[in-house]
N, CA, C and O of each residue as an XYZ file, in Angstrom:
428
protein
N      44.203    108.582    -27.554
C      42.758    108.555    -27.740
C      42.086    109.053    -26.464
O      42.472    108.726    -25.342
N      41.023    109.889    -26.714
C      40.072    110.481    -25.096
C      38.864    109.331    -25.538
O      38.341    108.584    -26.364
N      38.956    110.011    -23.992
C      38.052    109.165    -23.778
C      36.478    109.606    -23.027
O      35.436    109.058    -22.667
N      37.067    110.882    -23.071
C      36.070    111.999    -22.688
C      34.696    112.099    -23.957
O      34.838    111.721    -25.119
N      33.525    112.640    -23.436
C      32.847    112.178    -24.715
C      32.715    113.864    -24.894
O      32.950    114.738    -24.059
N      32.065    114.039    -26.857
C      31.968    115.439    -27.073
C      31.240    115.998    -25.983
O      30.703    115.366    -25.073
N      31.269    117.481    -26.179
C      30.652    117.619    -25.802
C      29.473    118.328    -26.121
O      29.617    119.154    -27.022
N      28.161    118.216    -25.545
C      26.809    118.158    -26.287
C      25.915    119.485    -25.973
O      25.897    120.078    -24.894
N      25.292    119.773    -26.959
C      24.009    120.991    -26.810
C      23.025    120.633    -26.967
O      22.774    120.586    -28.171
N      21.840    120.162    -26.048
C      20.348    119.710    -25.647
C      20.505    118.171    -25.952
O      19.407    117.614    -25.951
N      21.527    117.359    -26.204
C      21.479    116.418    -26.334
C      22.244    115.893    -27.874
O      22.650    114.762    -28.144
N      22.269    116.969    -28.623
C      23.207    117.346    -30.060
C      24.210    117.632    -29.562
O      24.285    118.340    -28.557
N      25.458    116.997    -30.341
C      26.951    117.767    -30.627
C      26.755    118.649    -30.800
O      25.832    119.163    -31.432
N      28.281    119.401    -29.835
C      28.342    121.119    -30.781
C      28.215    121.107    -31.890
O      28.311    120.057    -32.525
N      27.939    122.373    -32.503
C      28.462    122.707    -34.132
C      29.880    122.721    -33.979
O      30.474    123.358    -33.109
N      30.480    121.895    -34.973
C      31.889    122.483    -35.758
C      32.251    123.840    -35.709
O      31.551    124.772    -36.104
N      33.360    123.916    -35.214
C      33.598    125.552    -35.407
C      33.407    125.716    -37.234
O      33.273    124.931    -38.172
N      33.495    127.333    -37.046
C      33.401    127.219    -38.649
C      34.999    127.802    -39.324
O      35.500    128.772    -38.755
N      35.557    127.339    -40.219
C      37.004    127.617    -40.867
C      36.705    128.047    -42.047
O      35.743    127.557    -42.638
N      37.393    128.944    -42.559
C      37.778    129.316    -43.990
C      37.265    128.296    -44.515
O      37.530    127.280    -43.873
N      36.457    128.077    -45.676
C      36.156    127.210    -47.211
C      34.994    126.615    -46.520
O      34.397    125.848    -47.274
N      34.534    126.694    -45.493
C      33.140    126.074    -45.252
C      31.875    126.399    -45.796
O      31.753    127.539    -46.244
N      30.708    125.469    -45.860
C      29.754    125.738    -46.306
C      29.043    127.088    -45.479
O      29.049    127.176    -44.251
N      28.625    127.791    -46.109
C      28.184    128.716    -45.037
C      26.594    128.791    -44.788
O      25.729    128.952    -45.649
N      26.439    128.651    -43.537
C      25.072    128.541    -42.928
C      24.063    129.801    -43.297
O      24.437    130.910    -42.916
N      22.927    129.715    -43.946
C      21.698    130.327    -43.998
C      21.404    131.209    -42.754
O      21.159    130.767    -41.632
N      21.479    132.887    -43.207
C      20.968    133.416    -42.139
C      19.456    132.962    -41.891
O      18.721    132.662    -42.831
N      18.991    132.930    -40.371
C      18.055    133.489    -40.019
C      16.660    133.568    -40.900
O      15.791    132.781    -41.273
N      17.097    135.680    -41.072
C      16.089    136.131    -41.373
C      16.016    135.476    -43.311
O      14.961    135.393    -43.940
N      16.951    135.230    -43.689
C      16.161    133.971    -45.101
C      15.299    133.088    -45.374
O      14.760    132.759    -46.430
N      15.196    132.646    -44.080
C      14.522    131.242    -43.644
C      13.234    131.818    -43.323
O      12.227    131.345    -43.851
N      13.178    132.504    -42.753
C      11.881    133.398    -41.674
C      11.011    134.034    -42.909
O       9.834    133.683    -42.830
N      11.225    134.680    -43.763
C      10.999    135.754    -44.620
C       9.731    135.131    -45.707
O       9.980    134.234    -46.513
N       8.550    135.675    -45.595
C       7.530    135.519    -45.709
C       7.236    135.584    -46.929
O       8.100    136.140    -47.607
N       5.908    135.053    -47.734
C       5.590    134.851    -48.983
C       6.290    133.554    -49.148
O       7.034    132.880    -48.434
N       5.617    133.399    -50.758
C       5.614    132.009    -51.436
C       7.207    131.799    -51.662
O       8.003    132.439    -52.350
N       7.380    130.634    -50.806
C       9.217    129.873    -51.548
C       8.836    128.862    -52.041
O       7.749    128.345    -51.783
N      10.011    128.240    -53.149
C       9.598    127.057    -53.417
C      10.836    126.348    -53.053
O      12.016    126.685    -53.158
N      10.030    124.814    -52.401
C      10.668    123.860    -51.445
C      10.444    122.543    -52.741
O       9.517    122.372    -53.532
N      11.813    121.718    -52.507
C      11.627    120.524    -52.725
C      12.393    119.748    -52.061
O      13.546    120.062    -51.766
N      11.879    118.708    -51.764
C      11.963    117.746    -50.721
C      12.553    116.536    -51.708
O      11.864    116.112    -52.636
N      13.548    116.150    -51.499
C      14.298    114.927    -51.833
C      15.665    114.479    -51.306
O      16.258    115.329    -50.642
N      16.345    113.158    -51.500
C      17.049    112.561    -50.976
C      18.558    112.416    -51.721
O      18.825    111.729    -52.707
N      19.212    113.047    -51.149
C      20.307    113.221    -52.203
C      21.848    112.891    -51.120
O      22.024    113.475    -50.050
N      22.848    111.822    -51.718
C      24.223    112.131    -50.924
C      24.437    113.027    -51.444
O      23.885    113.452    -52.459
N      25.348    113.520    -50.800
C      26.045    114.972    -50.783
C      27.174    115.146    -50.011
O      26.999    114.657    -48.895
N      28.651    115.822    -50.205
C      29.383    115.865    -49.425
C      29.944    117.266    -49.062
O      30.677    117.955    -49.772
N      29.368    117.623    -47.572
C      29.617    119.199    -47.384
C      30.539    119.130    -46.220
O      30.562    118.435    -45.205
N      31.721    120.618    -46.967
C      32.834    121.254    -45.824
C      31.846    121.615    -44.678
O      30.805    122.257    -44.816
N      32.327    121.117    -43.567
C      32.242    121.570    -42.283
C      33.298    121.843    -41.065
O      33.820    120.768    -40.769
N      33.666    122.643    -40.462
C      34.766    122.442    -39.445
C      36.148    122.160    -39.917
O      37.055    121.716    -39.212
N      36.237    122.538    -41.505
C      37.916    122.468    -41.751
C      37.600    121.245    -42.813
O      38.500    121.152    -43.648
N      36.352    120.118    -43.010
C      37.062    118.722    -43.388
C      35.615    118.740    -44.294
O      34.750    119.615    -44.256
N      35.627    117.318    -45.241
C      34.618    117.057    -46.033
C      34.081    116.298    -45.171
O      34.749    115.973    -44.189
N      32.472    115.735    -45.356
C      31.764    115.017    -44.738
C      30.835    114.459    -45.193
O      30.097    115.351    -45.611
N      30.398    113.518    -45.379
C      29.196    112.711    -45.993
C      28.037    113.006    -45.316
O      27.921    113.006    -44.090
N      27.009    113.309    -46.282
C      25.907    113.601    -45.501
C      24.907    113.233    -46.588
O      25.110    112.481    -47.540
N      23.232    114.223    -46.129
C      21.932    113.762    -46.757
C      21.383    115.234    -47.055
O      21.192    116.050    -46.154
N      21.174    115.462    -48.249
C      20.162    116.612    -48.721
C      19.014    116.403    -48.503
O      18.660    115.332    -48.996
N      18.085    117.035    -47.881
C      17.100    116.675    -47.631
C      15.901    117.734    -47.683
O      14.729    117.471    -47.412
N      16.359    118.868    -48.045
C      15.558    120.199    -48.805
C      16.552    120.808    -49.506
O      17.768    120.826    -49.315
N      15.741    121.398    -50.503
C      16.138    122.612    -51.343
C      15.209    123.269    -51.336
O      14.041    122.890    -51.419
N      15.816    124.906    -51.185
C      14.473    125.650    -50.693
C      14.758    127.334    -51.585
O      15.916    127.733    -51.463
N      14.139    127.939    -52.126
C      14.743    128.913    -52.844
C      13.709    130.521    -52.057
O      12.983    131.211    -52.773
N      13.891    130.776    -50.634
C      13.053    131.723    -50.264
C      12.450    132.896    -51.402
O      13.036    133.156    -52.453
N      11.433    133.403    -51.056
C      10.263    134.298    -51.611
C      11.448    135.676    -51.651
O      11.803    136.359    -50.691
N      11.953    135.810    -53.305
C      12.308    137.193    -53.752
C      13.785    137.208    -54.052
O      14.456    137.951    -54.769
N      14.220    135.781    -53.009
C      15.786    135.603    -53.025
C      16.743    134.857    -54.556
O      16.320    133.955    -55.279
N      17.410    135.219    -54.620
C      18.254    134.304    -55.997
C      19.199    133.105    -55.524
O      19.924    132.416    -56.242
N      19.026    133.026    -54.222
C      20.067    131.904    -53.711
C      19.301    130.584    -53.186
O      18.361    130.643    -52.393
N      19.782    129.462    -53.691
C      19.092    128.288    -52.833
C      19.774    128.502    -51.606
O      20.695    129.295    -51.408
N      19.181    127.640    -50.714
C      19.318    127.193    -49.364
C      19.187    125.499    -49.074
O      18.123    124.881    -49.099
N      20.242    125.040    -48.856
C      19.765    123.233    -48.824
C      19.440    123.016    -47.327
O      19.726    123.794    -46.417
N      18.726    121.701    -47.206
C      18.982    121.526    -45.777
C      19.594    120.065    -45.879
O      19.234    119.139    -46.605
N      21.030    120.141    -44.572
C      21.533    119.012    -45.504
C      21.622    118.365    -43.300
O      21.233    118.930    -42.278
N      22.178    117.290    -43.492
C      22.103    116.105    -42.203
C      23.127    115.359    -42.250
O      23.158    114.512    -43.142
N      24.148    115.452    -41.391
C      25.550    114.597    -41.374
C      25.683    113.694    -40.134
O      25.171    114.218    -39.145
N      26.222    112.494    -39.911
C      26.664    112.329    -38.531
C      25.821    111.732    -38.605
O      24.919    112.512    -38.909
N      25.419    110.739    -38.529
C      24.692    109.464    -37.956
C      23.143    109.936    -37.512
O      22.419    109.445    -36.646
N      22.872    111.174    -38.502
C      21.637    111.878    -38.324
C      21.384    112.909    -37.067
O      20.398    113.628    -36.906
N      22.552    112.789    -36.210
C      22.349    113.565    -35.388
C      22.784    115.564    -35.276
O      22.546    116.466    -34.473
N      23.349    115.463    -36.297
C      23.959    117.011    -37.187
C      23.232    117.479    -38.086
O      22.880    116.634    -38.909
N      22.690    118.997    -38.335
C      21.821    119.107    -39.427
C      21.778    120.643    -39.409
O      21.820    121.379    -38.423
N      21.685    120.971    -40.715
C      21.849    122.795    -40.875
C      21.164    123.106    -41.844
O      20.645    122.134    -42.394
N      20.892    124.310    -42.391
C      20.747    125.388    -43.633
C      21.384    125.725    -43.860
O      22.005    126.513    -43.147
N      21.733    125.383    -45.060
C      23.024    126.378    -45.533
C      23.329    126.739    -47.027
O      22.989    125.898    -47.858
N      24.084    128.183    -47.583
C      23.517    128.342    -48.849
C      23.942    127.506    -49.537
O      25.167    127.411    -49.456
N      23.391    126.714    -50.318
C      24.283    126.544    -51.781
C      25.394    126.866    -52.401
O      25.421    128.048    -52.743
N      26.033    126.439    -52.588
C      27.428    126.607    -53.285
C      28.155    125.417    -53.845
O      28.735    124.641    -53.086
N      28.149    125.308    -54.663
C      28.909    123.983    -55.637
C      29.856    123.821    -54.929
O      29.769    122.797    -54.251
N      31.297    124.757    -54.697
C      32.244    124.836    -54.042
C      32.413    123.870    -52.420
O      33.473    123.374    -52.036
N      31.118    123.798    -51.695
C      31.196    123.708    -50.334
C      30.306    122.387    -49.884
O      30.481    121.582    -48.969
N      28.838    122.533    -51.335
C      28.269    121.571    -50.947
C      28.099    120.553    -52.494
O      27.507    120.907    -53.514
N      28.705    119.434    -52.295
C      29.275    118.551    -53.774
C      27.891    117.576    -54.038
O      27.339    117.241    -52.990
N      27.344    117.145    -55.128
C      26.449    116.134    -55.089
C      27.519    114.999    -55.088
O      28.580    115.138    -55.697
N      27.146    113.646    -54.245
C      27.667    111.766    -54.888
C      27.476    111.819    -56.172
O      26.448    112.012    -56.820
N      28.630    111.619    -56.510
C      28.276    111.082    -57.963
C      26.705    109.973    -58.429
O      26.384    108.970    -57.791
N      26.153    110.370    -59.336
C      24.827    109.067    -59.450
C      25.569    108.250    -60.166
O      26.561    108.488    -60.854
N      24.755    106.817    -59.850
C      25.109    105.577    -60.497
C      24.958    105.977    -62.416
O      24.238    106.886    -62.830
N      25.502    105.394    -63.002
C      24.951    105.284    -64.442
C      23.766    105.097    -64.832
O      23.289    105.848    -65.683
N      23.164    104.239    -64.391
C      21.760    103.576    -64.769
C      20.284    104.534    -63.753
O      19.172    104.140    -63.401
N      20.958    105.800    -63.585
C      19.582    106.906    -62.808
C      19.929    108.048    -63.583
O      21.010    108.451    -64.013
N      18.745    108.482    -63.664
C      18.929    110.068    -64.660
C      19.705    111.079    -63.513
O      19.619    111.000    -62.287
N      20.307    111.825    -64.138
C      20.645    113.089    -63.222
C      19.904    113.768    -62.639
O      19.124    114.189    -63.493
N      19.527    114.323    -61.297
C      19.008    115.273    -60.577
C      18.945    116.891    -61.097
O      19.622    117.545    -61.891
N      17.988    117.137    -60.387
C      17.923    118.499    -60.972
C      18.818    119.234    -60.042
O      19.083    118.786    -58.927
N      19.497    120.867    -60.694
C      20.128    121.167    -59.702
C      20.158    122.086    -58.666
O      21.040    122.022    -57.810
């Protein structure tokens, strides 16, 4: 066991390197790119590849930029201190199963 601590960028963990089957991060200019997107804001577990491994995390946008056909989630792992854009993909980013007794989410 180290005992060395990660090590940090402005006060954030590095990013995870990125490996084969990972979720892949939202360029840039997607995010930037002007005109009407539509955003929705909700609270969703979710479990996204990062750095080789699965990870529990929080959806916390879905965002579909102005002209584009791809969502973009914004999702938050790690004790809140990890957080990205990244596209959509069933494959990379999984919903928690919902309880029985809540309607299904939209997708």
């Amino acid at each position: 066991m180290s005992t060395t601590p990660a090590p940090t960028y402005y006060g954030r963990p590095r990013r995870p390197e990125h490996r084969p089957g990972d979720a892949e991060r939202a360029p840039r200019e997607l995010l930037d790119a002007g005109g009407q997107r539509r955003e929705d804001r909700t609270w969703r577990l979710v479990h996204i590849r990062i750095g080789g491994r699965w990870r529990s995390g929080l959806l916390t946008v879905w965002c579909r930029p102005a002209g584009s056909a791809v969502w973009v989630a914004h999702v938050r792992w790690g004790e809140d201190l990890n957080w990205g854009w990244f596209l959509y993909d069933a494959a990379t980013i999984r919903m928690a199963p919902t309880p029985p007794e809540e309607p299904n989410p939209r997708p």
